[in-house]
Residue frames relative to the residue before (quaternion, step in Angstrom):
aa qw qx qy qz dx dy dz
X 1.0000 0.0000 0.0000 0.0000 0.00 0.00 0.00
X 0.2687 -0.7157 0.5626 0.3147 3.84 -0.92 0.77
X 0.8087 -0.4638 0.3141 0.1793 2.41 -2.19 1.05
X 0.5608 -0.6580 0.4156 0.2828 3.81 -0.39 0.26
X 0.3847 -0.6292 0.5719 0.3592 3.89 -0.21 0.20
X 0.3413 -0.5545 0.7452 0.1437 3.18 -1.89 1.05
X 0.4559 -0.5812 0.5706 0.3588 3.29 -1.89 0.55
X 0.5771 -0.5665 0.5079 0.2967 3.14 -1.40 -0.02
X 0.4637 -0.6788 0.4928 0.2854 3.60 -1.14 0.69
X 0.7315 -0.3488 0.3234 0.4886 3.53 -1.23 -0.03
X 0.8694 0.2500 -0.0496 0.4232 3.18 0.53 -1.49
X 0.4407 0.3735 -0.6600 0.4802 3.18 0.96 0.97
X 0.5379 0.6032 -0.4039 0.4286 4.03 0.37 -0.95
X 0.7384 0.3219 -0.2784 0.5232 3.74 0.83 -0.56
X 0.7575 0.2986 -0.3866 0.4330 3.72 0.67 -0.07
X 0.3039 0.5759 -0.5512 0.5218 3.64 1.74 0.28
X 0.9059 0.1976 -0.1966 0.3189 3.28 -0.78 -0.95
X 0.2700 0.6986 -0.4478 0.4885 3.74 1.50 0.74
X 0.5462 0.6120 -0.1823 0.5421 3.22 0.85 -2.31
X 0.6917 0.5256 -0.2466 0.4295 3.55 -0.23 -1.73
X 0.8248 0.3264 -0.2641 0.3786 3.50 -0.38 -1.17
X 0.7495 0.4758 -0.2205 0.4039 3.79 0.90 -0.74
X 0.7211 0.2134 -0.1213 0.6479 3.45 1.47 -0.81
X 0.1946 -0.6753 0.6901 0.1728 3.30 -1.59 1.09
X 0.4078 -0.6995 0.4505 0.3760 3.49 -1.67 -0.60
X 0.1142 0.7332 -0.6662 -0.0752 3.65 -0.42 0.20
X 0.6757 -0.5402 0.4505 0.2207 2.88 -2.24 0.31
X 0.0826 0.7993 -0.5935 -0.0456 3.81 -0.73 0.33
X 0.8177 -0.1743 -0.0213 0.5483 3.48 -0.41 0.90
X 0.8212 -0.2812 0.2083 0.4508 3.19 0.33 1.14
X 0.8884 0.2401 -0.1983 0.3374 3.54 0.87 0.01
X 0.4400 -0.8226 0.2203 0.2849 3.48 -0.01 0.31
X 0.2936 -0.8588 0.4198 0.0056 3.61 -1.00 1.53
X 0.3392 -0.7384 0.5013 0.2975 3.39 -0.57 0.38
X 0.0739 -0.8820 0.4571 -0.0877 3.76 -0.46 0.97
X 0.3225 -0.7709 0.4222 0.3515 3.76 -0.41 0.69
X 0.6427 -0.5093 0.4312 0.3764 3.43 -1.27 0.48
X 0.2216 -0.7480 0.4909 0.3878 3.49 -1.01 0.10
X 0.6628 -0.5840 0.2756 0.3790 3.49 -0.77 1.07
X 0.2019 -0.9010 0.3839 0.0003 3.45 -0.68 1.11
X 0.1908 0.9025 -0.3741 -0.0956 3.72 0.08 0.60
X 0.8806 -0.0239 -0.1044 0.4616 3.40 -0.82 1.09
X 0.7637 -0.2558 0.1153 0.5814 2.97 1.11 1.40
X 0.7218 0.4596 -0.2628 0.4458 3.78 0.58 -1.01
X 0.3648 -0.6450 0.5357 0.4048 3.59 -1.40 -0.51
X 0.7412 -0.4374 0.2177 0.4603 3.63 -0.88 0.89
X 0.7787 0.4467 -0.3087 0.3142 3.44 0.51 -1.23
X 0.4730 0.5348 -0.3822 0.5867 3.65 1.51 -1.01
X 0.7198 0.4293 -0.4188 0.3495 3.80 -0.46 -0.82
X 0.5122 0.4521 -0.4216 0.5962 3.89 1.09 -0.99
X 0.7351 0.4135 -0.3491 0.4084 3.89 -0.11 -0.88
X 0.8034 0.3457 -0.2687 0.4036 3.70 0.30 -0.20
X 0.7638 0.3622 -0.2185 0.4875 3.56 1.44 -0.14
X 0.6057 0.5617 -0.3403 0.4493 3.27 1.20 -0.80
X 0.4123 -0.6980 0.5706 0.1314 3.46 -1.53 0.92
X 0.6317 -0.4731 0.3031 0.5341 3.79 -1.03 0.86
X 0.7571 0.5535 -0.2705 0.2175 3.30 0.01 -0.90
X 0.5356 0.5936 -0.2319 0.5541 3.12 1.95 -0.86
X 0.6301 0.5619 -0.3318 0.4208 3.48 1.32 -1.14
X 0.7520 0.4089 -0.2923 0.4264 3.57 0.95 -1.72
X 0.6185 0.5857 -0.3472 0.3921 3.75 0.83 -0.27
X 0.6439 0.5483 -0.1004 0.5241 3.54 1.44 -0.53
X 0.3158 -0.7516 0.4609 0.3507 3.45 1.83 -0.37
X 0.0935 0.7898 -0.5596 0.2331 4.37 1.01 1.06
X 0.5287 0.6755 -0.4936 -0.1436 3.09 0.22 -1.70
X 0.5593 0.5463 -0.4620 0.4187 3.41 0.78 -0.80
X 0.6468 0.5360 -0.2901 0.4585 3.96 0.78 -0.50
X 0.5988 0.5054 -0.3154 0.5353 3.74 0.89 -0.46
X 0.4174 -0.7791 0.4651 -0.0504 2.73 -1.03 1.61
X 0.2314 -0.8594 0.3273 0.3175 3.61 0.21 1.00
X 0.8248 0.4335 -0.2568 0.2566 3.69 1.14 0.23
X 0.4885 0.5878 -0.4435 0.4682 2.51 1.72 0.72
């Protein structure tokens, strides 16, 4: 007969769901990978948020150009 499961301790339960929040799974050739999230703010992904807040100047100082709109 197998062994019963053990509970987890506080601090594993806190570095499980650490683990959890930072890495997702997805498939790659058929097998599954652990992968980091991609950093999210307010809802958006990093790059879209730089693209919707950041001023030319932030862009040309950052090396954007291809992001810098020419009419604004």
């Amino acid at each position: 007969m197998a062994k019963p499961n053990r509970k987890l301790t506080t601090a594993e339960k806190t570095a499980k769901k650490r683990r959890n929040e930072q890495y997702m799974v997805v498939f790659l050739n058929g097998k599954q990978k652990k992968v980091r999230r991609p950093l999210i703010i307010d809802g958006l992904p990093e790059e879209e948020f730089v693209l919707r807040n950041a001023d030319p100047i932030w862009l040309h100082q950052n090396g954007m150009w291809e992001s810098i709109d020419s009419g604004a």
